[in-house]
N, C-alpha and C positions, 0 to 999 in steps of 0.2 A: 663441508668436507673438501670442498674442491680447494676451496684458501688454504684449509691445515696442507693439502700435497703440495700443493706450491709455494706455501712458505717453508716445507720441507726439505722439499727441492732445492729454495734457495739456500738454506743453510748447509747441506749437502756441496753444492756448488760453491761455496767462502771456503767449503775445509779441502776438500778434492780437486779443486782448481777444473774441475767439468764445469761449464757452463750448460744452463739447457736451454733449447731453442724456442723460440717463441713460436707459436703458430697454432693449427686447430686444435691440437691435444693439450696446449696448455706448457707450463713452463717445464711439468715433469715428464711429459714426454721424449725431450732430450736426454734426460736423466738416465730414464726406464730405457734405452736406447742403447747405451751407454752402458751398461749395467749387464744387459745381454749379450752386445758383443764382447767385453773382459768377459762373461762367463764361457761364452763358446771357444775363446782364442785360447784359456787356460785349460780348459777342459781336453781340447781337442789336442794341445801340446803334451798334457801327461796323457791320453789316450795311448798317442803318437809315441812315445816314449817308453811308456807301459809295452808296448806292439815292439819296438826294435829288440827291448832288452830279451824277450819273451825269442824274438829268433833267435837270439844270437846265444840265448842260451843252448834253443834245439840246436845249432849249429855244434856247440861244444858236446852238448850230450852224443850227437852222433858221434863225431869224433872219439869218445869214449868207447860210444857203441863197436865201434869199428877196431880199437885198441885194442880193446878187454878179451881179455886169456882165458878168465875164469869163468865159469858156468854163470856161479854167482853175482859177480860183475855185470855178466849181460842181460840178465834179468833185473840187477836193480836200475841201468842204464836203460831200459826197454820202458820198464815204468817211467822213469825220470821222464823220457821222450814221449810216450803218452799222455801223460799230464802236459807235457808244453803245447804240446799240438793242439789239446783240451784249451791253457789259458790262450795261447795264439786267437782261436777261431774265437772265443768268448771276447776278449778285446774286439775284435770284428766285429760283432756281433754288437757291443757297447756303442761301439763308434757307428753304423748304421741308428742303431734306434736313435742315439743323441742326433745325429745329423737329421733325425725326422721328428723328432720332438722340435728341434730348434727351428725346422725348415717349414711347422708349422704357427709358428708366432707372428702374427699377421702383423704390421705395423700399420697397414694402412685401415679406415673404416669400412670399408666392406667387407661382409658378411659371413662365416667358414660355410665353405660348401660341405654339403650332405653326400656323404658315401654312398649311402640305399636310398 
């Protein structure tokens, strides 16, 4: 099993132009490495992304809020701005657990420590 990941590895590494490092984990180690950080760097970019559009909306809807004449108006501008502040904190919220999912991938051999 251990030859099939590393000759996996290496043909991974011929099409991807990633090389993987040699050392205790083996060739795919570099690989799995490699693989993790493009997921955290894309991930955390449209998080980041997702988060500014999401103010910048509230920003507008206030502004709405603050324009609007009609009764009507300000009631659907009061929703619209509930929900953002809703996706706002939820983006947060995404981006904390992924930073603790990812900040628990241990690379090195030693052992996850126990909670309780």
């Amino acid at each position: 099993m251990k030859n099939l990941m590393a000759k996996m590895a290496m043909r991974i590494s011929d099409y991807s132009g990633i090389r993987p490092v040699e050392g205790e984990g083996g060739p795919t180690e570099g690989v799995i490495h490699e693989v993790i950080r493009t997921i955290q760097i894309v991930m955390t970019s449209l998080l980041a992304l997702l988060g500014m559009a999401a103010i910048v909306f509230a920003i507008y809807v206030g502004f709405r809020l603050a324009s609007a004449e009609d009764e009507g108006k300000r009631k659907e501008a009061k929703k619209q701005l509930l929900w953002t502040i809703i996706a706002v904190i939820a983006v947060v919220l995404l981006i904390v657990v992924f930073s603790i999912l990812i900040g628990n991938i241990d690379f090195e051999e030693s052992p996850p420590t126990e909670l309780f």
